[in-house]
LONU-953644 format. One record per residue: residue number from 1; residue in three letters; y, x, z of N, C-alpha, C, O in turn. Coordinates in steps of 0.2 Angstrom, whole numbers, plus 2048, in hexadecimal, padded with zeros to 3 digits. Layout:
LONU-953644
(site NUM "Ala" (Y X Z) (Y X Z) (Y X Z) (Y X Z));
...
This chain:
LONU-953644
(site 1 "Unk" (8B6 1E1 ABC) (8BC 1E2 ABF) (8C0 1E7 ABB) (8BD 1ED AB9));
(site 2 "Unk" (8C6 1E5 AB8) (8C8 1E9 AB6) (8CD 1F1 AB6) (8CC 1F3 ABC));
(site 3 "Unk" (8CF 1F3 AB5) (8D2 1FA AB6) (8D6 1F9 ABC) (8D6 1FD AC1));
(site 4 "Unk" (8DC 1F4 ABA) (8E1 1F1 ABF) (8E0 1EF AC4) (8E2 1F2 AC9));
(site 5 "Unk" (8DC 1E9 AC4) (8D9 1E7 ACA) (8D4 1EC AD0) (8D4 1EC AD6));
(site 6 "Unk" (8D1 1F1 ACC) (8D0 1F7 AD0) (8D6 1FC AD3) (8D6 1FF AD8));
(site 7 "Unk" (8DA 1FC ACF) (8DF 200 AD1) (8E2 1FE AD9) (8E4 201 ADE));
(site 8 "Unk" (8E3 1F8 AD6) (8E7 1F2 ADB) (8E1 1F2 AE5) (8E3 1F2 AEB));
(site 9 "Unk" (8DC 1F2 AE3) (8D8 1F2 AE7) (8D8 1FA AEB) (8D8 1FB AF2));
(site 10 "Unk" (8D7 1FE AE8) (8D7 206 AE9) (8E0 207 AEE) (8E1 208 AF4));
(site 11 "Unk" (8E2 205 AEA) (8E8 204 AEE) (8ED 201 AF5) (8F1 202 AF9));
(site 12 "Unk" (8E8 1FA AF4) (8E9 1F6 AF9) (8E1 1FB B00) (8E2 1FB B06));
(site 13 "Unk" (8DE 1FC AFE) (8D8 202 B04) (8DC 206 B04) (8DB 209 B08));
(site 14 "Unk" (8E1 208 B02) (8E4 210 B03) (8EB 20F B08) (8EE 213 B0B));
(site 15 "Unk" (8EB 208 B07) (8F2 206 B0D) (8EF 204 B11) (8F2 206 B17));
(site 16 "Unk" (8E9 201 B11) (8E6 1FF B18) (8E5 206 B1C) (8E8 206 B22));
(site 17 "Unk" (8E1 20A B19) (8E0 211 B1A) (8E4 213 B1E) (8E2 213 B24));
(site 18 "Unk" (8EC 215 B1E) (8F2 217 B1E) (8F1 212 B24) (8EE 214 B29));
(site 19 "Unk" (8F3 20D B25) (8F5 209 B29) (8F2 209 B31) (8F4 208 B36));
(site 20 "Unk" (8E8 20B B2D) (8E5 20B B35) (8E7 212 B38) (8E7 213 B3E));
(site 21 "Unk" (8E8 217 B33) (8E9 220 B37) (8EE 21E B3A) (8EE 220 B40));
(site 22 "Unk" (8F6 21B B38) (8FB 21B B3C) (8FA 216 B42) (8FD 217 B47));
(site 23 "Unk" (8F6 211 B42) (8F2 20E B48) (8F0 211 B4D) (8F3 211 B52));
(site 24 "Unk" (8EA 215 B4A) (8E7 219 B4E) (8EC 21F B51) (8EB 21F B57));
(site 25 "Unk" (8EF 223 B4F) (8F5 228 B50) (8F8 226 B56) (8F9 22A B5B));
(site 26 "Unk" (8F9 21D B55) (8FE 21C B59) (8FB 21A B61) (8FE 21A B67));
(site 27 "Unk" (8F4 218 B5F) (8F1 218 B66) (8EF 21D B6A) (8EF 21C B70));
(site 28 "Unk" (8EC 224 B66) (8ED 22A B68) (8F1 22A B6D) (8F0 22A B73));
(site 29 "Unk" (8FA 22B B69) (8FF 22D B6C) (900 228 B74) (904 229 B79));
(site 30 "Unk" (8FE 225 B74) (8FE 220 B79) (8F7 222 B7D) (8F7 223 B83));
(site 31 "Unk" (8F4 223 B7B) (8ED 225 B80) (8EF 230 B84) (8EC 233 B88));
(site 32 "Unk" (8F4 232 B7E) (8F3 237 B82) (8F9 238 B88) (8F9 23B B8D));
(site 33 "Unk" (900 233 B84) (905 232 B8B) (902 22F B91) (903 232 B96));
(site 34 "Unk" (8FE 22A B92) (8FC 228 B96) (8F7 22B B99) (8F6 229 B9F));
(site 35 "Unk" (8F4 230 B97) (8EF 235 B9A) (8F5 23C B9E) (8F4 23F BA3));
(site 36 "Unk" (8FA 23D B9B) (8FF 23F B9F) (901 23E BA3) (903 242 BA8));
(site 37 "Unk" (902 237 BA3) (906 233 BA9) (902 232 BAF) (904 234 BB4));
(site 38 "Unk" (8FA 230 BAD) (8F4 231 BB4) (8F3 238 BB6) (8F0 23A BBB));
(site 39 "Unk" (8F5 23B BB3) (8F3 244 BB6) (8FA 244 BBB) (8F9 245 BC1));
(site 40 "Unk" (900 243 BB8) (905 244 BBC) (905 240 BC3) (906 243 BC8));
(site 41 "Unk" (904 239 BC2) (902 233 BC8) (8FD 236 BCC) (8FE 236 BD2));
(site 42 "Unk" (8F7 239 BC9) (8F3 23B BCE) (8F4 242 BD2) (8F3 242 BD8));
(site 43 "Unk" (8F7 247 BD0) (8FB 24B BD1) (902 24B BD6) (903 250 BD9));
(site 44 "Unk" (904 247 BD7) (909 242 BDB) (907 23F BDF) (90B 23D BE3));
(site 45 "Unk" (900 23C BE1) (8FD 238 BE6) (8FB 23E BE9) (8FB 23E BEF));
(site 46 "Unk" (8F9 243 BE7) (8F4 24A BED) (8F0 24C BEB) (8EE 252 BEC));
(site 47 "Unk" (8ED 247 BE6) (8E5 248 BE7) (8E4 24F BE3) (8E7 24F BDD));
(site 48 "Unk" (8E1 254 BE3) (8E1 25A BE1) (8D9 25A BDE) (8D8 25E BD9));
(site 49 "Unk" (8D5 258 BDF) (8CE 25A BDB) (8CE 253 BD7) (8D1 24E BDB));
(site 50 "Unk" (8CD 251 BD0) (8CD 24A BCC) (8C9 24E BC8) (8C8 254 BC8));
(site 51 "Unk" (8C6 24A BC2) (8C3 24B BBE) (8C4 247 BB8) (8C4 241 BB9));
(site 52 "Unk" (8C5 249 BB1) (8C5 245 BAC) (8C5 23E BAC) (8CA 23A BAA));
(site 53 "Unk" (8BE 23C BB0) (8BE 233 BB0) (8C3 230 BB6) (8C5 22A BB7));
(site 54 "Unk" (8C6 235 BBB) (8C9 232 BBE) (8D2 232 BB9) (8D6 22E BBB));
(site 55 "Unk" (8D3 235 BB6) (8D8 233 BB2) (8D6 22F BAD) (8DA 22B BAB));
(site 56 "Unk" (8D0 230 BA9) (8D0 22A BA5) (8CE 224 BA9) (8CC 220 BA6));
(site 57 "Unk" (8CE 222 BAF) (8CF 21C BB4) (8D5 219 BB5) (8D6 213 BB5));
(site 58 "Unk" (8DC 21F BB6) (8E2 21F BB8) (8E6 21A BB0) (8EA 215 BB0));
(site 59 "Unk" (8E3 21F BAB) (8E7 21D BA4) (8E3 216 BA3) (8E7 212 BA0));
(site 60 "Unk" (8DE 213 BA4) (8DB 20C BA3) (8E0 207 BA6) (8E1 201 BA4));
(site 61 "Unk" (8E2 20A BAC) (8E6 206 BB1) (8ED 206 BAD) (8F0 201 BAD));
(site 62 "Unk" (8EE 20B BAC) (8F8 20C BA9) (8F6 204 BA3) (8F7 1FE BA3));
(site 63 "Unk" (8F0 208 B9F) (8F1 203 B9A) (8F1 1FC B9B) (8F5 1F7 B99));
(site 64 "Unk" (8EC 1FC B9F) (8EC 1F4 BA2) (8F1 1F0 BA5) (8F0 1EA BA6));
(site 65 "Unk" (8F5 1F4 BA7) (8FB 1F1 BA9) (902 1F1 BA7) (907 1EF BA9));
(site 66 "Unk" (900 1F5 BA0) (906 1F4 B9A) (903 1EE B97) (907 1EB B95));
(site 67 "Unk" (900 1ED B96) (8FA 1E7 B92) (8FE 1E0 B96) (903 1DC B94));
(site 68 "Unk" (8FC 1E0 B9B) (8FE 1DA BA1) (906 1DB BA0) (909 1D6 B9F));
(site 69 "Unk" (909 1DF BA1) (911 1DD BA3) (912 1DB B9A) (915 1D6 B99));
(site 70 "Unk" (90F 1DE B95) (913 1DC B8F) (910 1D3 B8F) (912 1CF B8B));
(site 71 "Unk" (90C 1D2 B93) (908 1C9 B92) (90A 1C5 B92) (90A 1C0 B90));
(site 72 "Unk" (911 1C9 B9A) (911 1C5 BA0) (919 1C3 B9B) (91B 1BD B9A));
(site 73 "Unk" (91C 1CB B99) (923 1C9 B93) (920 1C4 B8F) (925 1C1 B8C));
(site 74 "Unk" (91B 1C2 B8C) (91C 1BF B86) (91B 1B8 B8A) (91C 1B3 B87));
(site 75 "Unk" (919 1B8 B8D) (918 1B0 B91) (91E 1AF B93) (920 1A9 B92));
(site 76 "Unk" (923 1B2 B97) (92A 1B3 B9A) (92C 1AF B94) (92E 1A9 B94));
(site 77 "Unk" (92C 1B2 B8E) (931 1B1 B88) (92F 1AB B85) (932 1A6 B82));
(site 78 "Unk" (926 1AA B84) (926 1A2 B83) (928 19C B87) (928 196 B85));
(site 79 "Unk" (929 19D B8D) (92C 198 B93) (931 196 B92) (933 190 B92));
(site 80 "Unk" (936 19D B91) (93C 19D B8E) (93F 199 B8A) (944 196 B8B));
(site 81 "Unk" (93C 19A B83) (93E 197 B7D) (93A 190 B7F) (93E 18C B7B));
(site 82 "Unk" (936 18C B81) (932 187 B83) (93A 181 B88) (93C 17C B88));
(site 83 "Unk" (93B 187 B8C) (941 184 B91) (945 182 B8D) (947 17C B8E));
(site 84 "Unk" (949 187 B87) (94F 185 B83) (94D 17E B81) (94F 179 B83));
(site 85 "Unk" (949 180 B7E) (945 179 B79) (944 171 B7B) (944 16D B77));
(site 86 "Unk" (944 171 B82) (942 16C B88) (94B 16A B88) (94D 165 B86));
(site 87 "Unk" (94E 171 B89) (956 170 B8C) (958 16C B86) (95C 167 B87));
(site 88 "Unk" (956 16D B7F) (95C 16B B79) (959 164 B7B) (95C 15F B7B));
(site 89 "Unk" (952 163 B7C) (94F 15C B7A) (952 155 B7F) (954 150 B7E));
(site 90 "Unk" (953 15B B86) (959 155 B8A) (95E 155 B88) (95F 14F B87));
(site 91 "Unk" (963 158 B86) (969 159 B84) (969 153 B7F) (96B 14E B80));
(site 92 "Unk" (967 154 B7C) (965 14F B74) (965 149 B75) (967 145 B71));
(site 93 "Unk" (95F 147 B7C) (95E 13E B7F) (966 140 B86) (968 13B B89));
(site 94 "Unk" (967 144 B86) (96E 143 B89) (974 13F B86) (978 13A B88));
(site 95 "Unk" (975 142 B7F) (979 141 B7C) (979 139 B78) (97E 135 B76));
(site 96 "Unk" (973 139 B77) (96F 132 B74) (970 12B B7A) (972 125 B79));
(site 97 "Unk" (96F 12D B7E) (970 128 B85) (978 127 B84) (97A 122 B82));
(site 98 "Unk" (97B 12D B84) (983 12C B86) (987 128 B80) (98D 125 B80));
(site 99 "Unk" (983 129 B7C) (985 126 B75) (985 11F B73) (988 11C B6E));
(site 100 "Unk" (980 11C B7A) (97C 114 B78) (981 112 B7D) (982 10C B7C));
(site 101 "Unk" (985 115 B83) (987 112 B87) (98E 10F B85) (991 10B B89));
């Protein structure tokens, strides 16, 4: 391998590198708002004695249900554009029909 080819290699791990810390950053950031958000929720329901695993309980739940609502949008939005797709296809043997007559 030559000098280049190393260099090219060194640099493309050094993006990856870079790319999983800003990943990782990002899920943090997301694991510690949502550990916010179960302390405040459970705080808000009453409950006065919790411990750790009951908010890391509360945030499996936040997350699991940003998981599902984001699913449910992207299924929303494939039906969607599936619908369009159907509608131009009649419009099409609409226009085709009105055509022959």
């Amino acid at each position: 391998m030559g000098l280049y080819e190393k260099y090219l290699e060194m640099s493309k791990e050094a993006e990856q590198n870079v790319e999983a810390n800003e990943l990782e950053q990002a899920r943090v950031q997301v694991i510690l708002e949502k550990t916010a958000q179960a302390e405040e929720l459970i705080k808000e329901s009453g409950i006065t004695e919790y411990n750790n695993e009951d908010i890391a309980d509360v945030v499996t739940a936040l997350i699991n249900r940003d998981i599902e609502e984001e699913e449910a949008t992207e299924k929303i939005a494939q039906l969607y554009e599936m619908g369009q797709i159907m509608a131009r296809g009649f419009d099409d043997e609409m226009k085709a029909i009105t055509k022959e007559k």
